[in-house]
C-alpha positions, 0 to 999 in steps of 0.5 A, spaced: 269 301 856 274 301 851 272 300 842 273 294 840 271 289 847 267 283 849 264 288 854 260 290 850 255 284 851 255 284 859 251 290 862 252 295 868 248 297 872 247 304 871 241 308 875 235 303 879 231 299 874 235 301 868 242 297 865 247 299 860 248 295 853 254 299 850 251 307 849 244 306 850 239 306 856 234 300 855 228 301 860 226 295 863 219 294 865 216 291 872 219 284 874 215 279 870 216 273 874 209 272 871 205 271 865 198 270 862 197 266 856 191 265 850 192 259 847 188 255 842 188 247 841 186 244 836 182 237 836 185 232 833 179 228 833 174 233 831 178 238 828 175 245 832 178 250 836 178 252 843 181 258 846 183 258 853 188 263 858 192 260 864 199 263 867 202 256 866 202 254 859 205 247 858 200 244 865 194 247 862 196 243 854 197 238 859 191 238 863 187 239 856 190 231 854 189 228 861 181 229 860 182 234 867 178 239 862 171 238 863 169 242 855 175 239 852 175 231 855 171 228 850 175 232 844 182 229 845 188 229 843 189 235 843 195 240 839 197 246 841 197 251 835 197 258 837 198 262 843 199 270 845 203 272 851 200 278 856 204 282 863 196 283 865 191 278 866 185 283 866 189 283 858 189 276 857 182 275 859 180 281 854 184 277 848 181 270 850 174 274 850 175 277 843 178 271 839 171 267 842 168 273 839 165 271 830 172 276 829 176 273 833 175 267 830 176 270 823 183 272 825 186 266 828 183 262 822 188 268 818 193 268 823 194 260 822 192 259 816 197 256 813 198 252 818 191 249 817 191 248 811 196 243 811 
């Protein structure tokens, strides 16, 4: 490649599973055609939190919404305030478990804190 060319923002291919970005190898990992997300929603009619994990999050806000959710029906509309995203779902699940937990709870209302008070 020569110093000084535009070529330098397109890769090559170089070994299988790894491309070339000027001088430096970048790993990639396993295709991540899917991911797992933990959201939390907050209710505009009550103000609380739900927390919940999906690989699909934008249906899943949209299933919360349209009352398709049994825990959250009675609770809408509801916001998206934050999420996480995970390459595993067994990683999803542990994250969704320990943010229901009393310290999960405590770290979300800190993650988002000024969000939530305005």
């Amino acid at each position: 490649m020569q110093e000084g060319s535009q070529e330098h923002d397109k890769p090559r291919v170089g070994r299988p599973g790894r491309k070339v970005f000027r001088f430096c190898w970048c790993e990639l990992p396993a295709p991540l055609d899917k991911m797992y997300y933990v959201y939390v929603l907050q209710s505009s009619k009550d103000g609380k939190l739900y927390v919940g994990y999906t690989c699909s999050l934008k249906r899943r806000v949209e299933d919360h919404n349209k009352g398709l959710v049994p825990s959250t029906k009675n609770r809408r509309p509801l916001k998206l305030v934050y999420y996480e995203g995970c390459v595993n779902s067994k990683d999803a699940v542990k994250r969704e478990k320990y943010l229901k937990t009393s310290w999960g709870k405590r770290y979300i209302k800190n993650r988002i804190g000024n969000y939530l008070t305005g």
